[in-house]
Structures are given as structure tokens and as C-alpha cells.
Residue, then its C-alpha position, 0 to 999 in steps of 0.5 A: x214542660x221539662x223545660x219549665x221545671x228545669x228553669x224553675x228548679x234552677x230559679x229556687x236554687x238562685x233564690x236560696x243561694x245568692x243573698x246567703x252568700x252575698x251577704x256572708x261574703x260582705x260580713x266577712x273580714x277574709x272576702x274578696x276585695x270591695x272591687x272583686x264583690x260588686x264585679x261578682x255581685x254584677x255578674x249575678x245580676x246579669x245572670x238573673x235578668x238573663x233567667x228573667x228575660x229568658x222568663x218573661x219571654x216564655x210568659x209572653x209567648x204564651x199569653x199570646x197562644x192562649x189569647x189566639x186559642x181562645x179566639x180560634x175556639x169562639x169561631x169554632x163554637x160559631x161554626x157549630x151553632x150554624x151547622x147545628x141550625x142547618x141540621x134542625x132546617x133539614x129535619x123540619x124540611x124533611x118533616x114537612x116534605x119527606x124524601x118519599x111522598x107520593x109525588x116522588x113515586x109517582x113522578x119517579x121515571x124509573x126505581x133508579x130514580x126514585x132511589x138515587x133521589x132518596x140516596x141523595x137527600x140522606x147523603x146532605x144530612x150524613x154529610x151536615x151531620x159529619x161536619x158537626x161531629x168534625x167541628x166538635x171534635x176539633x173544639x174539644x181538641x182546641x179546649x184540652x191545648x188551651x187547658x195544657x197551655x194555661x197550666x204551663x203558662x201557670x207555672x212559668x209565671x210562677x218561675x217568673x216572679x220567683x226570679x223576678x224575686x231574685x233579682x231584686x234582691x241580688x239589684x239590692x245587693x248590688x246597689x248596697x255594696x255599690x254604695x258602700x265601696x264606689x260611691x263617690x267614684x258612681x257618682x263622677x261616672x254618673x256625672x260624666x255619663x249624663x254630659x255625654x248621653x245622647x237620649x235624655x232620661x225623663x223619671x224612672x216612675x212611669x205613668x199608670x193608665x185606667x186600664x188593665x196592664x197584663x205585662x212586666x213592669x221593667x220593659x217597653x211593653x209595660x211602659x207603652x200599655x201605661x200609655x194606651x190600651x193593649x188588648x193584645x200580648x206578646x212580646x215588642x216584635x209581636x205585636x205588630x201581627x198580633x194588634x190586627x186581629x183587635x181591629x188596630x190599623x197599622x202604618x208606616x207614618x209616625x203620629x202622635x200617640x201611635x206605638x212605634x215597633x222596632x227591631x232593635x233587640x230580639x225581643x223587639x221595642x216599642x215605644x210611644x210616640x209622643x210628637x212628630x217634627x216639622x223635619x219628618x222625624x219623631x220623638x217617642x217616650x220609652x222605658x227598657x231602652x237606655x236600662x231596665x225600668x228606666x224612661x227615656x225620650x229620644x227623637x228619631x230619624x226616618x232609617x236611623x231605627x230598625x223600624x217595623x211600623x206605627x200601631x194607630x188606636 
């Protein structure tokens, strides 16, 4: 939680002070030079989506903690139902056929036995009602790190979008003095860059999907979860454990519509693959890959990608 308001403390400061000075800075006749203001304005801008990243991360982790609690505290409450009905199927039996009727004492071969088979029988019920009490207890335990668990992730999410605010604004910046000061100098770099590049850019605007999409639009996850229907959170590398408790297969072949799962940074990529070649590689569509919000595609070769595997519907 520390942790948490340090982060968001530092994101209001960010937001209060980046846009006053950078605007100031471009007002005013004595600021650096033009080169001087889009390097410093870039070096922000780096250090905003460093905070984002590092945001985005905590937001997905814990959505995905949430999520697992959520299922672990289902199983639970199942539990207690069984145990409940094996305790209402003792007392009825124990109403019907009580421990000590008549047959007992008279087949009872001694009061030893008689009183070993009296213990015995309330020792199941002590025990049924133990693990009731256990299972409960360990429910309310699951519930209250659920609760704790959503109020941070609440508060992070709120950081989240603050510095998610901040770095538009400071992208806007940026882009304004980029335009003001180098553009005809972007221009011919933009120019050579597409000559040379090796993916091939598709939009910047992705597709939207009739289904709920609870990730950051920016990154692979968002753009894959506009593709087809994720159910489950986290972020790319978690993915892969996280889709199996939803029922998804999983597999080291490509196909067509599958999620591929890589290692290619920390975080981990997905992508989507959009067909698969006569050669043995595939082509996946992506966002985040070649710069964030951008769509690309790329055709792949069997160990040219850190791959971890294919997520099947």
C-alpha cells in the first residue's frame, strides 16, 4: 500500500508540474533551444510511460489475484455446502438410529464396547463439524484478502488513469513541438523508416469486439482481447497459465485465430494469428509490437520468436 501512494503521489505531482512548464518553456523567448525542448519533452515522455508501464503492471496483476481469489472463494463456499449436507445426513441418522438403542446394549460384548462404539460415532460428528468450522473460517480469511486486494487494486487503477492522463498530455506536447520545430526533418526519417522497416504497419485505430475488453488500450493485450474473447487477466506472459482454468487448450502449433504468447519483453506479447503459410511459419496481427497503440503485422518463423505457445478457443 505504501508503495501505492508513493506512485500516486508522484503521478499528481507529474501531472501538476509537466504541462505548466512545458508550455512555459515553449512561451518563453530565453527557453532552451528548439532541439534542447522536444530532447527534454521526449525524455519525459519516457518517463511517463516508464510510470504507466510500471501502473499498468500492478493493475494486472491484481485483476488477475482478484480473479484467482474470486474462483478459490467458489470452491470454498462448494465445500461448505457438502460438508453442511454430511452433517444434516448424520443428525437425521443419528435421529433415526441413535448411537445408544437397545440392540447396542444388548449386543455390546462388554461396557468397553459399548462406550468405544458411542465414542466413535460422536468423534465422526466432532470431526465433520471441525472441518465445517475450517472451511469457513479459511472462507472469511479468502473474502477479507479479496476486499483488501480490491481497494488497492482501486487505488492503483485510479493512479493508473492519472498517469495514463499525464502522458497524453505531455504525447500532445511533444507532438506539437515535433511539429512546430522538426517537421520536415520527421518527415524524411518517417519516409526512410517505412523503406527500411521490416514489419508492415496495418492502422493505428484497432478493431472493437462485441465483448467486454477489461485491458489498457495501448498494449498487446488490449488489441488481442478486440480480436477474440478473454475471460481471463493479467498481463501477456500470464496468460498462458491463466487461460486454463477457463477451459482454453493450449498447443505448440500455430492456427488461424489462436493467441500467440511470447517472451519478447518482461511483460511478455501476445498476438493474433492471422494465417498460417505453406512454409510452416505464420502471420500475426499486433499492437504495442513496433510502438504503443501502433498495428502491425509480421510473418514468423518456427525459433526466430521467444515463443511460449498458441491459446485455442
Amino acid at each position: 500500500m505504501n508503495r501505492t501512494c508513493i506512485l500516486l503521489t508522484a503521478v499528481l505531482v507529474a501531472s501538476s508540474a509537466i504541462p505548466s512548464n512545458a508550455r512555459s518553456a515553449l512561451a518563453d523567448p530565453a527557453s532552451p533551444s528548439p532541439a534542447q525542448q522536444l530532447a527534454q519533452l521526449n525524455q519525459q515522455l519516457d518517463s511517463d510511460e516508464a510510470k504507466l508501464n510500471d501502473l499498468n503492471d500492478q493493475v494486472e496483476r491484481g485483476q488477475a489475484d482478484v480473479d484467482r481469489l474470486n474462483r478459490q472463494i467458489t470452491t470454498e463456499r462448494q465445500r461448505e455446502e457438502e460438508l453442511s449436507k454430511r452433517l444434516g445426513s448424520l443428525a437425521r441418522l443419528e435421529y433415526e438410529q441413535p448411537a445408544l438403542r437397545l440392540t447396542t446394549l444388548i449386543q455390546a460384548r462388554s461396557l468397553n464396547q459399548l462406550l468405544g462404539e458411542l465414542a466413535q460415532a460422536r468423534l465422526v460428528v466432532h470431526k465433520q463439524g471441525s472441518l465445517l468450522d475450517q472451511a469457513r473460517q479459511l472462507r472469511r480469511l479468502d473474502e477479507q484478502s479479496r476486499s483488501q486486494m480490491s481497494l488497492k487494486l482501486g487505488l492503483v487503477q485510479a493512479a493508473r488513469d492519472e498517469a495514463a492522463q499525464v502522458a497524453a498530455r505531455t504525447l500532445a506536447l511533444r507532438n506539437a513541438a515535433l511539429d512546430a520545430v522538426v517537421k520536415a526533418r520527421a518527415a524524411a526519417l518517417a519516409a526512410q523508416a517505412q523503406a527500411t522497416q521490416a514489419v508492415s504497419r496495418v492502422s493505428i485505430t484497432a478493431p472493437t469486439g462485441p465483448w467486454p475488453n477489461h485491458f489498457s488500450y495501448g498494449y498487446c493485450t488490449w488489441y488481442v482481447a478486440t480480436k477474440r474473447f478473454v475471460p481471463w487477466f493479467g498481463n501477456a506472459i500470464e496468460w498462458w497459465p491463466n487461460a486454463r482454468p477457463y477451459g482454453f487448450s493450449e498447443g505448440q502449433a500455430p492456427q488461424v485465430g489462436a493467441i500467440m504468447v511470447t517472451r519478447e519483453s518482461w511483460f511478455g506479447h501476445v498476438a493474433y494469428v492471422e494465417a498460417v503459410n505453406g512454409d510452416g511459419s505464420w502471420t500475426v496481427s499486433e499492437m504495442n509490437f513496433s510502438g504503443w497503440a501502433v498495428v502491425d503485422r509480421r510473418t514468423i518463423k518456427p525459433g526466430q520468436v521467444p515463443l511460449v505457445g498458441f491459446i485455442y478457443r
